[in-house]
N, C-alpha and C positions, 0 to 999 in steps of 0.2 A: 833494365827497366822494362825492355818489353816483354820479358818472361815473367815478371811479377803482374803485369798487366793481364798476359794470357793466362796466367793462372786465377786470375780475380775473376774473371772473366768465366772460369771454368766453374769455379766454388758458383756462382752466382746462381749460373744453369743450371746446377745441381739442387742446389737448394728452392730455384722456381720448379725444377720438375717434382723432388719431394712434396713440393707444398702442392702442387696440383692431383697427387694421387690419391684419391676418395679411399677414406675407408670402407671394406666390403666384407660379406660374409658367403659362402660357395653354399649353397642346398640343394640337394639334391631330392627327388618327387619318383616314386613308384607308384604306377597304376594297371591292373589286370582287369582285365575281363573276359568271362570264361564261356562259351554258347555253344546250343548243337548244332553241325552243319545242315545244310538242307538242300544240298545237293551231290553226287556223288558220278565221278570218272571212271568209267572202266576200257579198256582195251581187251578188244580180242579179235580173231584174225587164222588165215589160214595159211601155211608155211609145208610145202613138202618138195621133193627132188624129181626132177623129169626130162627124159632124155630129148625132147624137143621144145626148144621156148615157146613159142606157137602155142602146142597143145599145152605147155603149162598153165599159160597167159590164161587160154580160155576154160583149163579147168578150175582154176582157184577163181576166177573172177565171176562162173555159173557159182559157185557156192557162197560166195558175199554175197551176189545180185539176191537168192532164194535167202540169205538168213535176211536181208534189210527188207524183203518183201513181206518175212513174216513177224515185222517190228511192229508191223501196222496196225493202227491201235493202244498201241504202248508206247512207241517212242516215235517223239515228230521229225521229220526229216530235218530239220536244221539242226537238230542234238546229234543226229551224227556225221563225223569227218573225217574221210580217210588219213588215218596217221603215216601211213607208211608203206611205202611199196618198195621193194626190192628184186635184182635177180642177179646172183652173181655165180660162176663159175664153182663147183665141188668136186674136191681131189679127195682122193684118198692115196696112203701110200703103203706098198707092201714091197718088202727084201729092198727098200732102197729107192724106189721107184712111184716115180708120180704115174697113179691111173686116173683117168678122168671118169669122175661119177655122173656127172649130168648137171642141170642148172637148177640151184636151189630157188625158187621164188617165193615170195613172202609177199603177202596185204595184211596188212593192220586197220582196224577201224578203233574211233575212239567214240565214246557211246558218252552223252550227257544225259543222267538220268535224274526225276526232277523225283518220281516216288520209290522210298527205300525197298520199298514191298517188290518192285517191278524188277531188283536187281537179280535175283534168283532167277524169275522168268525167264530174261535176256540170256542168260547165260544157258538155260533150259533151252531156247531156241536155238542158240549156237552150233549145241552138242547137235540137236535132231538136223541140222540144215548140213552136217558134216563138219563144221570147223573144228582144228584141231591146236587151237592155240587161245590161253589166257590168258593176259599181260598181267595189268595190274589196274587196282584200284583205289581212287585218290576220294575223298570228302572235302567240300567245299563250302562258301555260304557265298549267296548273291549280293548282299550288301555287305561287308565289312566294315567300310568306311565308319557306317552307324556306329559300331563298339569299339574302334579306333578312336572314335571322340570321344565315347563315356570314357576310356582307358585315359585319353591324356586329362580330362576334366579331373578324374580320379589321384593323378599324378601330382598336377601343380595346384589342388587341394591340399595334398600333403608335403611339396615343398613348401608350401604356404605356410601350414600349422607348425612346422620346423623352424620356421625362421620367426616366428609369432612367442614361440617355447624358447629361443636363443634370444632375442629382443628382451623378451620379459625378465627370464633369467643374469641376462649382462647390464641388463638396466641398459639398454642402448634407445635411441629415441630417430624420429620420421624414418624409417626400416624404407627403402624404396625400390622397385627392380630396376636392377639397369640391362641386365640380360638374362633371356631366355634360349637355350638349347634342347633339343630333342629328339630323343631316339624311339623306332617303336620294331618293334617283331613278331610274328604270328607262327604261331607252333602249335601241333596238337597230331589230327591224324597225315602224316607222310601218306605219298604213296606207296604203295607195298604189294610186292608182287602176289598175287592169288596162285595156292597151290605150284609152287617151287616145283619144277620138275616133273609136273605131270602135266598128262595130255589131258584134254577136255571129254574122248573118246571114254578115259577111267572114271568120271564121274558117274556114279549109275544113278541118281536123283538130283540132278543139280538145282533144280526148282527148289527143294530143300533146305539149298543152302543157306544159312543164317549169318544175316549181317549185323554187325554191333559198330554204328557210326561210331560212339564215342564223342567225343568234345573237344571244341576248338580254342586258341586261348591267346588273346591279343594284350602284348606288352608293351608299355609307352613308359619310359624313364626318361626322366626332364633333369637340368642341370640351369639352376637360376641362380644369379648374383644379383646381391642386396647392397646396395648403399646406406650408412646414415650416421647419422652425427653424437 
């Protein structure tokens, strides 16, 4: 008797929880938006091998002081920050044998530049102040946020009109959301190293150099569930 019971008891549950799950429909929403950066990262820096730390310290550190002294005018002191300072120990080894080469030191500076025109320059200044190192260069925008929201507006506009086109089509009636999800990504120009393997020393025009920012591209995919009767 009490197994007939707990199984009525079970049908019952079942049947209250069936009856409570809403019909629903899944839609999914793409939205892009694609813009030019308007700002742009570069690194560069001076790195070379010295048998005393001392004189290394003070000679890599007189040739950053002389490149950021002659920024002036072009880029404001808060745009640049040292990325990186380094000193560590270099071997080499010959028939088997560790010899000691001296102390590699490395300074990086990171340069925020606000006009595209000025990147050429900077890197012009580099070359004449002695630096002998180019990292890389990244594109940027100050506001994002801005076409992150046109992107998701864009999105559940067209999750919208999907479920507006499946309503119509099913003959289905009061379509309503009961959830919203969202994803978003920003892809366009990476960082990238400048000139792979060469020194700054080989550029014989660097002011020359030609930048092509290219275009930035904000992704917002929405995932929305629809109720309705």
């Amino acid at each position: 008797m009490k197994r007939i019971f707990l199984f009525l008891v079970m049908i019952t549950c079942l049947l209250f929880a069936a009856d409570q799950v809403k019909p629903s429909i899944h839609v999914s929403g793409l939205g892009e938006v694609a813009f030019a950066p308007n700002i742009a990262f570069l690194t560069v820096g001076m790195e070379d091998v010295y048998a005393n730390v001392q004189e290394g310290q003070n000679a890599v550190s007189e040739k950053i002081n002389k490149f950021q002294q002659s920024l002036e005018g072009i880029i404001t002191i808060k745009d640049i920050e040292t990325a990186v300072i380094s000193i560590q120990r270099r071997y080499s080894y010959n028939a088997g044998k560790e010899e000691f080469q001296g102390y590699a030191i490395k300074q990086t500076l990171k340069i925020k530049v606000n006009n595209f025109k000025n990147i050429g320059l900077v890197v012009d200044k580099a070359v004449s102040c002695g630096l002998n190192s180019l990292g890389s260069l990244a594109f940027s925008h100050t506001t994002p946020a801005a076409y992150n929201q046109k992107a998701l507006q864009i999105a559940l506009l067209d999750a919208n009109k999907k479920s507006e086109i499946i309503g119509k089509t099913m003959g289905l009636a009061n379509i309503k959301v009961e959830q919203i999800s969202e994803n978003s990504s920003l892809a366009g120009v990476a960082e990238q190293p400048m000139y792979r393997g060469m020194a700054l020393a080989s550029l014989v025009d660097a002011s020359a150099t030609q930048v092509v920012p290219g275009e930035l591209k904000v992704t917002v995919r929405v995932n929305v569930d629809y109720s309705f009767k």
